[in-house]
C-alpha positions, 0 to 999 in steps of 0.5 A: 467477479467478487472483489475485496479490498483492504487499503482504502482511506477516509476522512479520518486522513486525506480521503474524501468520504466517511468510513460509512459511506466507503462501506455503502459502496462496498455493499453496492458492488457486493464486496464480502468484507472491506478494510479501512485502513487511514494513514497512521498518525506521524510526528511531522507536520503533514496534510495527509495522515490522520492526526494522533489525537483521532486514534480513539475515535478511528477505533470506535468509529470502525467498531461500530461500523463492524456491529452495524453492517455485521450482516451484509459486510465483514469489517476491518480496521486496519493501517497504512503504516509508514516505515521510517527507521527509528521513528515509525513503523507497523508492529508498534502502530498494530498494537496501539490501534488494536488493528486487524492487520496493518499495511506497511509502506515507505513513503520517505527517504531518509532526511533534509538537514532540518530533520524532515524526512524526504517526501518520494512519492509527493510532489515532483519539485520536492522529489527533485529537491531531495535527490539534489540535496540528499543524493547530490542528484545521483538517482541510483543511489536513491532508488537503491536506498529507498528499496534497502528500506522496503527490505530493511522494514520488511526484516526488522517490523514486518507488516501483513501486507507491503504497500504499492512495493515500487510506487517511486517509479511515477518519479521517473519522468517517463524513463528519463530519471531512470528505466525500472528494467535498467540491470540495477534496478531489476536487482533491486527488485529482486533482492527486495522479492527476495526478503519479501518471500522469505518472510512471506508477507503478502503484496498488494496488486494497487491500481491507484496509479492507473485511474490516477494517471500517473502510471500505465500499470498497477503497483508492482509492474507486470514484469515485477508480478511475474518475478514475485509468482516465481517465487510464489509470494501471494498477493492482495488485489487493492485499490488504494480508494481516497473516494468511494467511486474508487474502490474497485476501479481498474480491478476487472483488467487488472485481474485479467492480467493477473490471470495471464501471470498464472495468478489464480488466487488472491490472499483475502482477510474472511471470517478473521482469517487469512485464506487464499481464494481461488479465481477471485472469488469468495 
């Protein structure tokens, strides 16, 4: 199989490593184009996004890693985006950084009274803090609100591509909190594939989740890809990589899944254009 992948992080946010070295690799394991794509800045005081004040530097940096490696790797300079209404979101971040594409993510929902925004995909005793302080513990209405911003960032500042679309699940706690194929939760879904197609963005298949431990799936569930090939919405297969080990882990069974769904193709940024490859393979 030859693999790519589009959503991976450096040192320039909370990954582990060069962008130069996640390139090495790339080229080690004969990946035809690679995307680095480092957490957009954020005005809020957080160890994980790159700061505002290496945007020139991030952009230069991925420049001069695209003339350098111009005869063994396609290079591209992308985004993880966050969605926060008001605050943030992909076009504006898009044109700022004069990126190749942007992946739009929601990793917050809506705000503690001291105006932070609710960190959902973080630390557990802070996901249960907001439930209890924003949602009064009523974790329907949470899961609903945070797949209401997915939809709403998907209709008012679409990215190329939605990121790891039903990540909050890792909060679940086993099914206790709540079960992803609960009749709600299944309409939340849907409603947001739905908007998704609609637009016809592409969604990534994300497999941190699964080398990480904290999931026995990838980003979106199975049942969940068999609803978006349905409704024919074309998919990324990605890694998520914050160390360069990472970058096609979990790829090979991941894929064989995929196959099994009647996923035959794979939407990849070559020669600076978004085509869809057949059987994964460029």
């Amino acid at each position: 199989m030859t693999y790519t992948n589009y959503h991976s992080h450096c040192y320039f946010c909370d990954g582990k490593d060069t962008p130069e070295v996640y390139l090495q690799r790339a080229i080690q394991l004969g990946m035809p184009a690679y995307g680095i794509s480092s957490h957009a800045p954020l005005p809020y005081e957080l160890s994980w996004p790159m700061k505002e004040a290496d945007r020139e530097s991030y952009v230069r940096e991925i420049e001069r890693l695209k003339e350098k490696y111009t005869n063994q790797i396609e290079v591209y300079r992308g985004l993880e985006v966050d969605f926060i209404p008001g605050v943030v979101g992909p076009s504006w971040v898009k044109d700022t950084f004069s990126l190749d594409y942007t992946i739009g993510s929601v990793h917050f929902v809506d705000f503690f009274t001291n105006g932070f925004p609710w960190e959902i995909d973080g630390r557990h005793q802070v996901f249960l803090q907001g439930l209890q302080e924003i949602f009064a513990n009523n974790i329907e209405a949470a899961i609903c609100r945070y797949y209401a911003l997915v939809r709403q960032m998907v209709r008012e500042d679409p990215p190329d591509i939605v990121g790891h679309l039903d990540k909050i699940k890792i909060q679940s706690e086993g099914s206790k909190l709540f079960n992803e194929r609960a009749t709600w939760y299944e309409a939340e879904v849907e409603k947001t594939l739905d908007s998704i197609a609609e637009v016809g963005l592409i969604m990534e298949v994300n497999t941190r989740g699964i080398y990480k431990q904290l999931t026995p799936e990838p980003y979106p569930s199975y049942w969940i890809l068999e609803r978006m090939r349905e409704r024919n919405i074309p998919i990324m297969l990605n890694s998520d990589a914050h160390h360069p080990r990472e970058i096609s882990s979990h790829f090979a069974e991941v894929t064989a899944r995929l196959s099994a769904i009647g996923y035959e193709q794979v939407r990849v940024l070559y020669q600076g254009v978004w085509q869809d490859v057949a059987r994964f393979k460029i």
